[in-house]
N, CA, C and O atoms as a GROMACS GRO file, in nm:
protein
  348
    1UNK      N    1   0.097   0.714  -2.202
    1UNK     CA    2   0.230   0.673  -2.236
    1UNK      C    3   0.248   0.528  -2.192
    1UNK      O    4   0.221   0.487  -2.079
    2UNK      N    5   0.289   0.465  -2.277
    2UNK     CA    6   0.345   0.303  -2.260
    2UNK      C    7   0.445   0.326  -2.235
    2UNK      O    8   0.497   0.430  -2.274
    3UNK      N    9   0.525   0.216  -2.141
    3UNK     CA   10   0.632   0.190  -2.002
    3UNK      C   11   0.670   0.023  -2.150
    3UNK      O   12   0.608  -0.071  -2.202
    4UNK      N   13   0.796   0.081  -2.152
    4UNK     CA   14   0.829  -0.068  -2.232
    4UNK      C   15   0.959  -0.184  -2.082
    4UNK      O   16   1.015  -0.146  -1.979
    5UNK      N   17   0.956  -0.265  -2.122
    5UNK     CA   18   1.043  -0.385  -2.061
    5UNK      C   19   0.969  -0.349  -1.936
    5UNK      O   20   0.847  -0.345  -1.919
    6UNK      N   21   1.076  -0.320  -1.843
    6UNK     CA   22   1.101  -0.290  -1.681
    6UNK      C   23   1.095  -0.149  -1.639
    6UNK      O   24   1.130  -0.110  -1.528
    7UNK      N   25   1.043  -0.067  -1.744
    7UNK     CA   26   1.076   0.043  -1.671
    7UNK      C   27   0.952   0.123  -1.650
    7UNK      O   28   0.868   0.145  -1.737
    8UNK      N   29   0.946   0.167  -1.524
    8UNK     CA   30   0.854   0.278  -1.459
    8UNK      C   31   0.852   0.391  -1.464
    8UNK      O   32   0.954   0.459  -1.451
    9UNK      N   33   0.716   0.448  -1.486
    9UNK     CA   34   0.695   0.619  -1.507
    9UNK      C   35   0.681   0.655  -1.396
    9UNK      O   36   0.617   0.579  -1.323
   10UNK      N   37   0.733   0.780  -1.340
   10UNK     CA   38   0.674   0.805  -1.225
   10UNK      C   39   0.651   0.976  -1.142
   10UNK      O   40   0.739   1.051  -1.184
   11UNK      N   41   0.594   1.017  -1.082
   11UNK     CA   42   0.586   1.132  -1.089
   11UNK      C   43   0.599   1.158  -0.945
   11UNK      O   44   0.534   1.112  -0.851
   12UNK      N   45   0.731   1.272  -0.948
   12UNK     CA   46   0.775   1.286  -0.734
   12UNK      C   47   0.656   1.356  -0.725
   12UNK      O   48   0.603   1.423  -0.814
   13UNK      N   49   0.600   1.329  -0.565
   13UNK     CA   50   0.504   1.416  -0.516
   13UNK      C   51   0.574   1.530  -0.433
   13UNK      O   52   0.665   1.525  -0.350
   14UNK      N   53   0.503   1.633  -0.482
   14UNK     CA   54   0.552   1.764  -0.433
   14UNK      C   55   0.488   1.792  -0.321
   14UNK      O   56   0.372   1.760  -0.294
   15UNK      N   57   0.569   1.857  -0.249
   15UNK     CA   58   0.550   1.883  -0.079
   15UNK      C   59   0.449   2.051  -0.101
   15UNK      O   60   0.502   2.138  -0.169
   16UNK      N   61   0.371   2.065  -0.065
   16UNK     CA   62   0.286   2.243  -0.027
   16UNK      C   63   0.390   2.291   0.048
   16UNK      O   64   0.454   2.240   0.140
   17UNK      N   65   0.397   2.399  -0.006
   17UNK     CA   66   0.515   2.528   0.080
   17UNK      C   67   0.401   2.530   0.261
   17UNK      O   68   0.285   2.534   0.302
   18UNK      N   69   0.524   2.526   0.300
   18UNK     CA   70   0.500   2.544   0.464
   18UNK      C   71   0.456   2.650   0.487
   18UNK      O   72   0.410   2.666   0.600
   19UNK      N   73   0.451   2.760   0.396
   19UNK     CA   74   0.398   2.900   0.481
   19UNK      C   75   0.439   2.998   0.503
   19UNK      O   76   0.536   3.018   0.429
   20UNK      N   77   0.417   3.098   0.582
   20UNK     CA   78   0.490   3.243   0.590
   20UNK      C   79   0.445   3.182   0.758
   20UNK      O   80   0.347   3.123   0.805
   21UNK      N   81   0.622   3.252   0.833
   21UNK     CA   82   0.673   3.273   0.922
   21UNK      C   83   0.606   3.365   1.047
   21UNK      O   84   0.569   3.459   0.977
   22UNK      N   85   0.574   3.396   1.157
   22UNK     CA   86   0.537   3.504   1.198
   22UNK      C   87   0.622   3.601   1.194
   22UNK      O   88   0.576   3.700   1.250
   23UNK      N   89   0.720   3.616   1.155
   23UNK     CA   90   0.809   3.711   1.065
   23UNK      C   91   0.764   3.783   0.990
   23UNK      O   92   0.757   3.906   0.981
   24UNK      N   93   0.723   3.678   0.919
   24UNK     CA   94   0.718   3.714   0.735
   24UNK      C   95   0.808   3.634   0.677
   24UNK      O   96   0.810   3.656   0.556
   25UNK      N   97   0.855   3.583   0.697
   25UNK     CA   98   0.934   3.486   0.577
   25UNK      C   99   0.890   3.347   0.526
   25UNK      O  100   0.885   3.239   0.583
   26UNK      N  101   0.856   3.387   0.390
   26UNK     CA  102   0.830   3.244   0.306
   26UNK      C  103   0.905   3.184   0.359
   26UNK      O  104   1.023   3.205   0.387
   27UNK      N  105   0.791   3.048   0.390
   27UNK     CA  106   0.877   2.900   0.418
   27UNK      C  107   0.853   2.819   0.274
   27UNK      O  108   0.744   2.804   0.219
   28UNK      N  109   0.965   2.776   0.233
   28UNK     CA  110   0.902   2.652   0.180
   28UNK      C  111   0.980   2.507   0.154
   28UNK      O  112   1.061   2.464   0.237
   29UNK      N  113   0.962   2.466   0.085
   29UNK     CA  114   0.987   2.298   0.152
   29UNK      C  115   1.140   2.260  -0.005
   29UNK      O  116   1.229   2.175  -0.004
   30UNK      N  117   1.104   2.365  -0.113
   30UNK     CA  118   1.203   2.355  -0.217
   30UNK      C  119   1.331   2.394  -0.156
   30UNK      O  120   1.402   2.318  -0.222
   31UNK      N  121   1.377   2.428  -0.112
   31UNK     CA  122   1.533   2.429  -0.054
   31UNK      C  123   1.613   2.310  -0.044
   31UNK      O  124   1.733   2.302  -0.067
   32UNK      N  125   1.514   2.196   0.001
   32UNK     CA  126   1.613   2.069  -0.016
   32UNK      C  127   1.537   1.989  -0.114
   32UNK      O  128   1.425   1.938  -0.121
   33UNK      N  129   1.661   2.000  -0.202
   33UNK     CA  130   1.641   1.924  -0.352
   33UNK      C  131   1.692   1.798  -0.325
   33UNK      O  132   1.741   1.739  -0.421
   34UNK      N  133   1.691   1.722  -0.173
   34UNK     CA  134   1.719   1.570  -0.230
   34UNK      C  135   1.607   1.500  -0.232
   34UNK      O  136   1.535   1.503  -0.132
   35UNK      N  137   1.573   1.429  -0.339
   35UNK     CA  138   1.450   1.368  -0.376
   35UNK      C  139   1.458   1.220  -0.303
   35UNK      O  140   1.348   1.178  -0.267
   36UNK      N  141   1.553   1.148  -0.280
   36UNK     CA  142   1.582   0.976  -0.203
   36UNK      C  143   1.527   0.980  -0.091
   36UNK      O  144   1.566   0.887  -0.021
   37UNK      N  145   1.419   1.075  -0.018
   37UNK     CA  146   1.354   1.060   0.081
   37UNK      C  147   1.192   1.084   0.058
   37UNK      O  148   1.105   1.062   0.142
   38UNK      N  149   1.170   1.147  -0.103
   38UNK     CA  150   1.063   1.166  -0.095
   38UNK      C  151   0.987   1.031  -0.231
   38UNK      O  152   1.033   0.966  -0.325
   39UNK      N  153   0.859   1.047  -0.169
   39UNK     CA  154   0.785   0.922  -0.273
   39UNK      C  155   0.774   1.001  -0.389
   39UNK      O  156   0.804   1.118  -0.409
   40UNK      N  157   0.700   0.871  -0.499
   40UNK     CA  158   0.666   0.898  -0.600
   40UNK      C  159   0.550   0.821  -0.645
   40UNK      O  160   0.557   0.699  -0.628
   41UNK      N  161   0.460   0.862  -0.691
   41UNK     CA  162   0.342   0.794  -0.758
   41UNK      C  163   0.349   0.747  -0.905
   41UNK      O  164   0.346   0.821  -1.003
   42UNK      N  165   0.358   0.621  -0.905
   42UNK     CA  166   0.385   0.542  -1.022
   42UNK      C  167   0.231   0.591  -1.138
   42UNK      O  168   0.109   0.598  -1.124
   43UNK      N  169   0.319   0.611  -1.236
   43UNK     CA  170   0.208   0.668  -1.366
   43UNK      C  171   0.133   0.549  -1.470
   43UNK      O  172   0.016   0.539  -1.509
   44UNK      N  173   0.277   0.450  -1.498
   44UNK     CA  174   0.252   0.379  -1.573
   44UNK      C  175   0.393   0.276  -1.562
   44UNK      O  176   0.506   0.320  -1.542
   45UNK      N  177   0.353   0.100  -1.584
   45UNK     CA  178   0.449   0.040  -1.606
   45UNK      C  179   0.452  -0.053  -1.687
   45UNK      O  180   0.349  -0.098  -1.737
   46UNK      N  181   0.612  -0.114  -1.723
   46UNK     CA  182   0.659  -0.172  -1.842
   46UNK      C  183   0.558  -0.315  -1.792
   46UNK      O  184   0.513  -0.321  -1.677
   47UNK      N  185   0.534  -0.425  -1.894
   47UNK     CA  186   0.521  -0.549  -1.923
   47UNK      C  187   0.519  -0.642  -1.834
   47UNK      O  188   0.435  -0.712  -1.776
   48UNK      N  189   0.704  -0.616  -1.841
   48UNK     CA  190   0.800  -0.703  -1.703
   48UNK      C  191   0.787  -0.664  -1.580
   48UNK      O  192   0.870  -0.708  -1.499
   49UNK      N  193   0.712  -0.598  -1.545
   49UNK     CA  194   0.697  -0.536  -1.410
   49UNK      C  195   0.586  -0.562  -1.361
   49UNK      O  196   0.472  -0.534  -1.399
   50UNK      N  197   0.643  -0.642  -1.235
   50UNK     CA  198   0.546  -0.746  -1.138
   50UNK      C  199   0.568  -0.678  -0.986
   50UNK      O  200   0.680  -0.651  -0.943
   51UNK      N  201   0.443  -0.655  -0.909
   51UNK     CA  202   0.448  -0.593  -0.787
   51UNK      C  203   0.390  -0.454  -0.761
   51UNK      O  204   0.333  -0.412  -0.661
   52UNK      N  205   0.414  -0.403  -0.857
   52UNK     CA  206   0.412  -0.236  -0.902
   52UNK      C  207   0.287  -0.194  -0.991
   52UNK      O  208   0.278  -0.249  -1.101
   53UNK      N  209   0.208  -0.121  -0.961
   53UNK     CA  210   0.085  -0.090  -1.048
   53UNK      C  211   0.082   0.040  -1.040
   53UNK      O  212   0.134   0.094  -0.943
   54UNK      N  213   0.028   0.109  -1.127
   54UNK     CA  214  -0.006   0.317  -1.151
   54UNK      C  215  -0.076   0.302  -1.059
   54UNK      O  216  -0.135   0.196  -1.040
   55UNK      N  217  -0.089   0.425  -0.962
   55UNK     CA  218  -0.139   0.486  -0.865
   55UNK      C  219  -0.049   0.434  -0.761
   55UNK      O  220  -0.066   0.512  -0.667
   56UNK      N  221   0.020   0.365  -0.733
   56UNK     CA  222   0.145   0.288  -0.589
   56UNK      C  223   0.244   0.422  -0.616
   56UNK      O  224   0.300   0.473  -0.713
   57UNK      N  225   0.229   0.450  -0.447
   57UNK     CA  226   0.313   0.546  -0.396
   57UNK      C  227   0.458   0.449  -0.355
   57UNK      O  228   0.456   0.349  -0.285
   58UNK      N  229   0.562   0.499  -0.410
   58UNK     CA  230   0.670   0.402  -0.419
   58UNK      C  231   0.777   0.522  -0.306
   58UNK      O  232   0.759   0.635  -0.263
   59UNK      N  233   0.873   0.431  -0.296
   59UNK     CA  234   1.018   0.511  -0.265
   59UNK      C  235   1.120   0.439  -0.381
   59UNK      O  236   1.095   0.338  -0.448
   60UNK      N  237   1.221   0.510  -0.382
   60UNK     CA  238   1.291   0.479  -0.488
   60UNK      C  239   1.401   0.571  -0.474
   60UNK      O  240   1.406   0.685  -0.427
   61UNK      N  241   1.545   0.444  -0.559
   61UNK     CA  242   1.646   0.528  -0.601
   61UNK      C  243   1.653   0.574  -0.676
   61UNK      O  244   1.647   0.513  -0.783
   62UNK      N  245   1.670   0.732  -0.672
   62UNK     CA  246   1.700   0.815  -0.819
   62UNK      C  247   1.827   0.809  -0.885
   62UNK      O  248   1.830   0.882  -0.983
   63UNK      N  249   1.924   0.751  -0.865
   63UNK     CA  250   2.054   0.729  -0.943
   63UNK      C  251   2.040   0.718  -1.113
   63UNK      O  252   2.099   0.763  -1.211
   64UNK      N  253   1.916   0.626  -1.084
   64UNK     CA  254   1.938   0.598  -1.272
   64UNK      C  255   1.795   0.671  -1.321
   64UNK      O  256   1.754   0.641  -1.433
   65UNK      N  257   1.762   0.714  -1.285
   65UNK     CA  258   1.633   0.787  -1.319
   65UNK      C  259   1.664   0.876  -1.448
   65UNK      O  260   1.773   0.928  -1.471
   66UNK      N  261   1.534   0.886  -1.542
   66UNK     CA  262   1.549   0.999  -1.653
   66UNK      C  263   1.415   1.084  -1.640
   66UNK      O  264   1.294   1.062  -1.654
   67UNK      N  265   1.501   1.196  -1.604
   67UNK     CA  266   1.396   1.306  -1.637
   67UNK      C  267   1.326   1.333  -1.748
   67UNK      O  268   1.392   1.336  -1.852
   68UNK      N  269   1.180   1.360  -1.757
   68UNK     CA  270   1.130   1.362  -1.864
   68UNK      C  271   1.000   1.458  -1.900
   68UNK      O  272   0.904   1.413  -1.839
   69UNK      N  273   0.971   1.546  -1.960
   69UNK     CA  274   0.880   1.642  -1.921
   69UNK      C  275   0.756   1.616  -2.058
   69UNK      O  276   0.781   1.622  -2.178
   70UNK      N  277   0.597   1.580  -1.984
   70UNK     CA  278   0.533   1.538  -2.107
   70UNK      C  279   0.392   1.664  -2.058
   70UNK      O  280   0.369   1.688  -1.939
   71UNK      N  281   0.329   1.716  -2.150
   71UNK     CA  282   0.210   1.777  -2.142
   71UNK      C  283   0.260   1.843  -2.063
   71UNK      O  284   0.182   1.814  -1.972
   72UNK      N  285   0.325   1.908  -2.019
   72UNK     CA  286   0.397   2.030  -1.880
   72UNK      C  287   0.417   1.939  -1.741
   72UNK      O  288   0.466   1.974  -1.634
   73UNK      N  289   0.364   1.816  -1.778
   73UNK     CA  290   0.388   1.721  -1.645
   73UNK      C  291   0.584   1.684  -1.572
   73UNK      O  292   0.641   1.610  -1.653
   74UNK      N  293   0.627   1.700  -1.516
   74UNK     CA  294   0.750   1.661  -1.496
   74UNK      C  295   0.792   1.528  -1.428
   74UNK      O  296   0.799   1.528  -1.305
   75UNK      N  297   0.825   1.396  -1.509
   75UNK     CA  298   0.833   1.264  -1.491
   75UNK      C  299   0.979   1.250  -1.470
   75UNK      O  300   1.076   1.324  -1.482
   76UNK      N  301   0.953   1.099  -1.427
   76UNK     CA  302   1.092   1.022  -1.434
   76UNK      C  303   1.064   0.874  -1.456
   76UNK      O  304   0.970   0.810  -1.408
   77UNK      N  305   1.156   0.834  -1.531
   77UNK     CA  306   1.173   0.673  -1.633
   77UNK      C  307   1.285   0.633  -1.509
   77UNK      O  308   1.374   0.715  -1.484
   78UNK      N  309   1.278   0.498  -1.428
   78UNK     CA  310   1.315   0.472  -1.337
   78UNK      C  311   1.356   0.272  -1.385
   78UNK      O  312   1.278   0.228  -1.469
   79UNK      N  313   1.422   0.212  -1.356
   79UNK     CA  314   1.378   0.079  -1.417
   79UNK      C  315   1.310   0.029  -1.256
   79UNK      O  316   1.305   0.114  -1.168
   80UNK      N  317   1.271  -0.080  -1.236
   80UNK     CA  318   1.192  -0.157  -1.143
   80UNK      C  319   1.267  -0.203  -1.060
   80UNK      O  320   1.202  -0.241  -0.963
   81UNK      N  321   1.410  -0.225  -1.045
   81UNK     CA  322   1.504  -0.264  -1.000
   81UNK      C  323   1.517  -0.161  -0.867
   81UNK      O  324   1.565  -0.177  -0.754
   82UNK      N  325   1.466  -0.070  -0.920
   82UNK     CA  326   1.526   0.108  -0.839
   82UNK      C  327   1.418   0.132  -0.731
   82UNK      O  328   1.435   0.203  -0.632
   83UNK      N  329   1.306   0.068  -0.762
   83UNK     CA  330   1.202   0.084  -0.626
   83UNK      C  331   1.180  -0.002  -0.576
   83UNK      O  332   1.131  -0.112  -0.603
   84UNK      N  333   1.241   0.082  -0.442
   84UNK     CA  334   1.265   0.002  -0.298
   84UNK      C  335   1.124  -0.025  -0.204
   84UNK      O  336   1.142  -0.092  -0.103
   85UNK      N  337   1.027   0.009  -0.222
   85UNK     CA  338   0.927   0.017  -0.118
   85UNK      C  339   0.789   0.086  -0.192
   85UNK      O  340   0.774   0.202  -0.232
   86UNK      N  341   0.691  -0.033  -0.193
   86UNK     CA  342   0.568   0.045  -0.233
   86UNK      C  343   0.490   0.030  -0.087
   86UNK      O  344   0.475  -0.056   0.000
   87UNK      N  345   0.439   0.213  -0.123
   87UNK     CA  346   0.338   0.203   0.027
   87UNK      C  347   0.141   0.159   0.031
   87UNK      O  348   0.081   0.155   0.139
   0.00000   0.00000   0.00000
């Protein structure tokens, strides 16, 4: 997939479920759905986009983000403006 102008593909990295409890109780890490703390690995980017290359584990604001689901993959269209920190 081509990234047109400024904008970035990007895919959140998902956390491995923590486990079963000595309880027994599934742990897992989906309970907190806020994503503004977790990275994302850049897929592909627009033209205009300087700094940022596919494979850069980024942080980023999701405010303007578009969800987008390709080959069963689950993305987000982000513009360049929105990532704050490549690691």
């Amino acid at each position: 997939m081509r990234m047109l102008n400024d904008s970035v593909l990007v895919l959140l990295q998902e956390e491995e479920d923590a486990g079963v409890s000595d309880g027994g109780i599934i742990l897992t890490t989906k309970a907190d759905d806020d994503r503004s703390s977790k990275p994302a690995t850049v897929i592909a980017v627009g033209a205009h986009v300087s700094d940022i290359k596919p494979d850069d584990v980024v942080y980023l604001s999701w405010n303007n983000s578009i969800p987008i689901t390709v080959e069963g993959m689950k993305l987000n269209i982000v513009p360049a403006e929105d990532i704050k920190a490549v690691l």
